[in-house]
Structures are given as structure tokens and as C-alpha cells.
C-alpha positions in Angstrom: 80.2 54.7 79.7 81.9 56.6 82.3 81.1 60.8 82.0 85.2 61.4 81.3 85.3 58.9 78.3 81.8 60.6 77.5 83.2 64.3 77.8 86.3 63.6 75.6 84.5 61.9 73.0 82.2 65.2 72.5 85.3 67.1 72.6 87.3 65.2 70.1 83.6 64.9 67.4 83.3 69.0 68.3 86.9 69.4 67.1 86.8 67.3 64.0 84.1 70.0 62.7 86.4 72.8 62.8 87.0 74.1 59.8 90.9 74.7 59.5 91.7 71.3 60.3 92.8 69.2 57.3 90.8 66.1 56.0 93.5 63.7 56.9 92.9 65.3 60.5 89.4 65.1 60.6 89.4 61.7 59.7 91.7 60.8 62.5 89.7 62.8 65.3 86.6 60.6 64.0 88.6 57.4 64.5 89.8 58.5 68.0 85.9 59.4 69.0 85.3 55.7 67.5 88.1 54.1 69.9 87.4 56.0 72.6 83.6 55.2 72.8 84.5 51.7 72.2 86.4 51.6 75.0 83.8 53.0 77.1 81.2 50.4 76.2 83.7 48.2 78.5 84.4 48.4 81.9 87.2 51.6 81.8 90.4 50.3 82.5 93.9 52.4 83.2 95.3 52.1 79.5 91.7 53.3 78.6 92.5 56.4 81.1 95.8 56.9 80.5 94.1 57.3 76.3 92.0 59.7 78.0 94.5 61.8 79.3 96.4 62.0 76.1 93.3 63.3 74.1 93.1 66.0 76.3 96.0 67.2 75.9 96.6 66.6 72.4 93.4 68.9 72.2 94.6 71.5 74.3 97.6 71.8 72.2 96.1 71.8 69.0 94.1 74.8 70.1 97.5 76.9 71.5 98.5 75.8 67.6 95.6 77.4 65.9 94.2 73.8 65.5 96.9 72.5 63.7 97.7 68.6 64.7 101.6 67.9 65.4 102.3 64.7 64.0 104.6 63.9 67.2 100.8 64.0 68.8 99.4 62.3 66.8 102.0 59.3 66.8 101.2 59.3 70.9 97.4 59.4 70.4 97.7 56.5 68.0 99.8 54.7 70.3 98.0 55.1 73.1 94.6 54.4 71.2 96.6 50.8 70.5 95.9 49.9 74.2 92.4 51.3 75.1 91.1 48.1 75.1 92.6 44.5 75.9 92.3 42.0 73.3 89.6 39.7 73.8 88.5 36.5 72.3 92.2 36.7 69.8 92.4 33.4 67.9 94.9 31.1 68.5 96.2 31.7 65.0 96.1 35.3 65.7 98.1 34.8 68.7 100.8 32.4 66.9 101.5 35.0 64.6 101.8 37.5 67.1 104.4 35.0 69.4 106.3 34.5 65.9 106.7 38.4 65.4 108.0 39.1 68.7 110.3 35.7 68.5 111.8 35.6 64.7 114.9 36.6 62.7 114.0 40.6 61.8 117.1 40.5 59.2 118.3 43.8 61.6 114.9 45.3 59.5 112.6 48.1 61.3 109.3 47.2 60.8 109.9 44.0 59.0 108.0 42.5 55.6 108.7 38.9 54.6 108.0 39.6 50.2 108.1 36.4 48.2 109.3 36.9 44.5 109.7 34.9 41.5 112.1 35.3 38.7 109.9 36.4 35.2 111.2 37.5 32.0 110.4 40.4 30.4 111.4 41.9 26.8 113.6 44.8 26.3 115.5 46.6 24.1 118.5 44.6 22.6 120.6 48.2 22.6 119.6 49.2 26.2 120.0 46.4 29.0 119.4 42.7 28.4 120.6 39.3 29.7 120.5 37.1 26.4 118.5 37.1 22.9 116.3 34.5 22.1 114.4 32.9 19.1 110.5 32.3 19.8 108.2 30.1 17.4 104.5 31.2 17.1 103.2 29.0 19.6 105.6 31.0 22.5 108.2 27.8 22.4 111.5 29.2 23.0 114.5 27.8 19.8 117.1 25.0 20.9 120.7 25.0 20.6 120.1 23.4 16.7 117.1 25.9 15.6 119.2 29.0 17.1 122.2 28.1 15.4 120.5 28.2 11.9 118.5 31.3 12.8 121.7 33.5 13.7 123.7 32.0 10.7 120.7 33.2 8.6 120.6 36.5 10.8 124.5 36.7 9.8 124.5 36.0 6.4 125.3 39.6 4.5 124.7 37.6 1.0 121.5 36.3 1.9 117.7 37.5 2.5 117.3 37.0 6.1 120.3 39.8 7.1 119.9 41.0 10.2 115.9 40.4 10.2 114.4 39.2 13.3 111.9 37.4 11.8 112.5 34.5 10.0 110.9 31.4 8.3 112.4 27.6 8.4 111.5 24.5 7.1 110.4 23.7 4.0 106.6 21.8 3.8 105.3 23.5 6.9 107.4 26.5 7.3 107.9 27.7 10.9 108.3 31.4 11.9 111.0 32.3 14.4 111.0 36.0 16.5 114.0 37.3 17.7 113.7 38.8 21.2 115.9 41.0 24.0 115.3 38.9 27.2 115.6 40.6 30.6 115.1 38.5 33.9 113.5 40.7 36.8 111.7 40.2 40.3 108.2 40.1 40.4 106.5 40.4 43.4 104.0 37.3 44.4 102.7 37.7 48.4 103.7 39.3 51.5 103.4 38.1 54.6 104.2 39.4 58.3 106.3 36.5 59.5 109.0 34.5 58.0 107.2 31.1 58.3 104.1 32.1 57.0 106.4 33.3 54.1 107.6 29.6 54.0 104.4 28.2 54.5 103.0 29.8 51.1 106.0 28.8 49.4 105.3 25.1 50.4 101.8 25.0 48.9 102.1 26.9 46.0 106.1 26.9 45.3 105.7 24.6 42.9 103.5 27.1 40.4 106.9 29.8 40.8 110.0 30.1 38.8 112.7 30.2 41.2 110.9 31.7 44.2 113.0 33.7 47.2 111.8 35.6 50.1 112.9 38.9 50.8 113.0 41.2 53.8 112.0 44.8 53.6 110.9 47.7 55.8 107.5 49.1 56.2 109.3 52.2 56.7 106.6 55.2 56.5 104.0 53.1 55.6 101.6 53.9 58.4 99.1 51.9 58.3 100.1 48.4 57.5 102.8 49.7 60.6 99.7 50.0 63.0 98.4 47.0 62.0 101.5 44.7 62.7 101.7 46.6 65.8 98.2 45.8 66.8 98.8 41.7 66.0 102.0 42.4 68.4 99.6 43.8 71.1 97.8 40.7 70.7 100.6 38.8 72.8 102.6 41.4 73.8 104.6 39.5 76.6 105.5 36.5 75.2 104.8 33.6 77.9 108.3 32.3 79.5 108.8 28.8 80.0 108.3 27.2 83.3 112.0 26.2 83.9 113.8 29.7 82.2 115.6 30.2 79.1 117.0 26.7 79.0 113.8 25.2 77.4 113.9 28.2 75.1 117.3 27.3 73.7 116.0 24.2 73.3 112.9 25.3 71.2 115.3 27.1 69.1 118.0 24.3 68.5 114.6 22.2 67.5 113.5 25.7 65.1 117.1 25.7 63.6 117.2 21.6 62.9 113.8 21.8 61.1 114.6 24.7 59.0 118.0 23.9 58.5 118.0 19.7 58.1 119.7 19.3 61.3 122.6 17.3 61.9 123.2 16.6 58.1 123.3 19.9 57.4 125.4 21.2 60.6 127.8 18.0 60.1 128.6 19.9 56.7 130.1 23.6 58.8 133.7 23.4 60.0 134.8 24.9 63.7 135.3 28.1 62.1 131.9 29.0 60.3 129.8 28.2 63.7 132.1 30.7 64.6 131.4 33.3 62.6 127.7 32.6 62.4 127.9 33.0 66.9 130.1 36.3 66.0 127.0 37.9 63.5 124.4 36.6 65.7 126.1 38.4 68.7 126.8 41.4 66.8 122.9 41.9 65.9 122.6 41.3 69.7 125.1 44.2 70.9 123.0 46.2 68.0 119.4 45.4 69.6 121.0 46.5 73.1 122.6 49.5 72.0 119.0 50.6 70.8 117.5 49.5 74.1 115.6 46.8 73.0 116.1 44.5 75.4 113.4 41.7 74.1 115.2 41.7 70.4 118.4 41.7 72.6 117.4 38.4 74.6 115.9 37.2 71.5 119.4 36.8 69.5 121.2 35.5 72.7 119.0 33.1 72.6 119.9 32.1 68.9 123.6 32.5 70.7 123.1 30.1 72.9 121.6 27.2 70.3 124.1 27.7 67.7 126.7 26.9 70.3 125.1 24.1 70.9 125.0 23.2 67.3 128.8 23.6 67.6 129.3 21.8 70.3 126.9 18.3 68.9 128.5 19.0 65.4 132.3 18.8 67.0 131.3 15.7 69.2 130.0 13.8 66.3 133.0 14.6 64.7 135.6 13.5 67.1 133.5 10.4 67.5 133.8 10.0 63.6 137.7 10.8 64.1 138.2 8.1 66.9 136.1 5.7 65.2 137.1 5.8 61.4 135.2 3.2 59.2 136.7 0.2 58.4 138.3 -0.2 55.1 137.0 -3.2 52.8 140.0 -5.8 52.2 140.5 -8.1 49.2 
């Protein structure tokens, strides 16, 4: 361990035992001491420096401020912290998710977080919000069309003893008792996962156990620390390799992507002209977004998407001229 690495390390432990700095602060200064010494266990390296640097200043600061952390600071320290020491020995699943993150469909979404729901039902009161009323037996089995019909004529009868009861007996021998119930259908949460295909991937082995399963996009917006850890599975791979022969081979890749999500030419053969179109006009408008905010990967990223779904365009309108020009034969007597 190199005496600068050393030096800070006492500095930032000496500071996380003064007594007007909040918990929350403390507890960071411990983790930086913890990063910072790991780092030096390795041979020091410039992001490792560059950490360095940072810590000293952020301390010199927080003792002009009366040893109060800016949080401004402490989002550099954190970032810098993120690079004091390169990956090593990262699975190759590690690393595939990382590629994916830096490659997929973000949904325009900060911070993105693939959710997988399923559609439950819950009960509710009939007077506040509902979506329908049904008629459950004692073993949870919900009425058909026949049983419900004689339930709500019972239910409506103002001459009879079942008016406007939602409990009610039927049969005769072995008499059945039916409960009346406000049904609301809401979203219940199932997984989360960072990428979009490992979203899909859970959905192909255990779909089948859902009722009507989706995936969902949100933000991880002020959630710190699932934030820092998708950022640390991005460092993982953080310049995704280029193929050998350029962005051609890349478009490819993508057109292949887009086919196996998508069913390929079955499903592209079903577009007309105009909605590859329109789909090339989002896409590009998500790219002139991404640029605008200076993020020129995201930026190449969705002109890349450009660049297959024109050609998805282009195959889908040759296959289609070629139908046009060579119309099947009709059947004669």
C-alpha cells in the first residue's frame, strides 16, 4: 500500500469519528476508508489516484463547512470510488448483462427497471370502485352464467327471502351457499430484473404460473443504491467491444435481435410501408433525444435500431413486390 492511499485512509477513519457528522455520513466515510484500502492492496493505478485526489478534497471542504458533507461531494466521491479498482475475474454472465445494459431499448427511462406484473383480483367495496360483482361457492369456485342468473333473480326478488342478501343458499338435497363479491383487477408486482431479456427470460420459465403477465419499465429514480449497483454491473464492460468490420455487423446483430423477438419475416410481412415508417420516425426521435443530452453511446445505440428497421422495410417491401409480380395461381374447375 502506497503511503498517499495510506495517509487518506487515516484521514477519512479520523473524520468518520467526528462528532457533528451525521450517521448516514459516518457510515459513508467508513465505506470510502474500505474502498480506498482495497484499492491499495493492488498495485495503485490512475483511477485509484485520481479517488485519492477527490477524498482530499472532499475533506478539505467538509472542514471549511463545519464538517458538513455536500451531497454534490459525495455523488463525486461515489463516482469516483466506482473506478478505484478494475474489475477482475467478472463472469461471463456478469459481463453479458452488463453488454445488454449498455446495448438495449431503455423505453427513453433514466435509470431503467424491467418489473414483471401479473393481473390479481382483489375485493372491494361494491359502492367505491369495482370492475364486476361475482357469486363464489364455499370451495372459492366462481358461479356460471346459469347459477348467477338465479342468484341475482333471488337477490332481486322484493317478495321473496333472499332480497338484496349476498348470501344465499341453492339446491335442494345438498344445498350450496353462494357469496356475493365486489371484484377489482389490479397489478401485482412478481420480479425485477435489470435488463429486458432477463425480464423475458423469467417470463419463459415461470409464465406459465402468472395470470396475464407484462413487463414494465420504470425508473430507479432516487433510489441510490440499487442506482450504484446497476452502475457498477455497467463498469463491468464499460466500452462495449466493436465489431471487427464496423457498425455493419452491428445492424446485422440487431436485425437478427428484432426477428427473434419479433417472429421475423411473418411478423414484418404483416406492417404496411407506412408503419416501418413511423416506427424509423420514433426510433430517430429517441436518437435526436439521446444526442441532445449528450449521450452519444444511447445516441449510436438507437441509429443502430435505425439502420435495421430499414432494413426490415426494405426485405418486407421486396417480398412484397415479389408476391405482387408473382400472384398465386388460381385453382380452375
Amino acid at each position: 500500500m502506497t503511503d498517499s492511499i495510506r495517509d487518506v485512509i487515516c484521514d477519512v477513519r479520523h473524520s468518520a469519528d467526528v462528532d457533528n457528522y451525521t450517521n448516514y455520513q459516518r457510515k459513508f466515510l467508513w465505506a470510502v476508508a474500505e474502498r480506498l484500502e482495497a484499492a491499495g492492496s493492488a498495485s495503485p493505478c490512475e483511477p485509484a489516484d485520481e479517488a485519492i485526489l477527490v477524498a482530499r478534497k472532499w475533506l478539505s471542504m467538509t472542514e471549511t463547512e463545519g464538517g458538513h458533507l455536500h451531497y454534490d461531494d459525495i455523488t463525486k466521491m461515489a463516482q469516483a470510488l466506482t473506478y478505484t479498482q478494475p474489475p477482475s475475474g467478472v463472469p461471463e454472465w456478469m459481463q453479458a448483462i452488463s453488454e445488454n445494459l449498455h446495448t438495449q431499448d431503455n423505453r427513453i427511462t433514466a435509470d431503467p427497471l424491467f418489473v414483471v406484473f401479473q393481473k390479481t383480483l382483489i375485493v372491494v367495496a361494491e359502492g367505491y370502485d369495482h370492475d364486476r360483482i361475482v357469486w363464489v361457492d364455499d370451495e372459492g369456485h366462481e358461479a356460471d352464467e346459469v347459477t348467477e342468473s338465479q342468484l341475482n333473480a333471488l337477490r332481486s326478488d322484493i317478495y321473496g327471502t333472499c332480497f338484496m342478501e349476498d348470501e344465499i343458499e341453492l339446491g335442494a338435497d345438498e344445498r350450496e351457499e353462494w357469496r356475493r363479491f365486489a371484484i377489482k383487477e389490479v397489478d401485482q408486482f412478481v420480479t425485477a430484473c435489470f435488463t429486458e431479456d432477463g425480464a423475458e427470460a423469467y417470463l419463459k420459465i415461470n409464465g406459465h404460473n402468472l395470470n396475464r403477465p407484462f413487463i414494465y419499465v420504470t425508473s430507479l429514480f432516487r433510489n441510490e443504491e440499487m442506482k450504484e449497483l446497476r452502475n457498477w454491473l455497467l463498469s463491468t464492460n464499460a466500452t462495449p467491444p466493436r465489431p471487427a468490420d464496423g457498425w455493419i455487423s452491428e445492424v446485422k446483430a440487431e436485425r437478427q435481435r428484432q426477428d427473434q423477438k419479433w417472429g421475423g419475416p411473418s411478423h414484418d410481412d404483416q406492417h404496411r410501408p407506412e408503419t416501418f415508417a413511423q416506427l424509423i420516425e420514433d426510433y430517430s426521435g429517441w436518437a435526436r433525444v439521446m444526442a441532445g443530452m449528450g449521450s452519444l453511446d444511447k445516441y449510436r445505440r438507437r441509429m443502430i435500431q435505425v439502420a435495421a428497421l430499414a432494413g426490415a422495410a426494405v426485405e418486407a417491401t421486396d417480398r412484397a413486390l415479389q408476391r405482387a409480380a408473382n400472384p398465386p395461381e388460381q385453382g380452375g374447375e
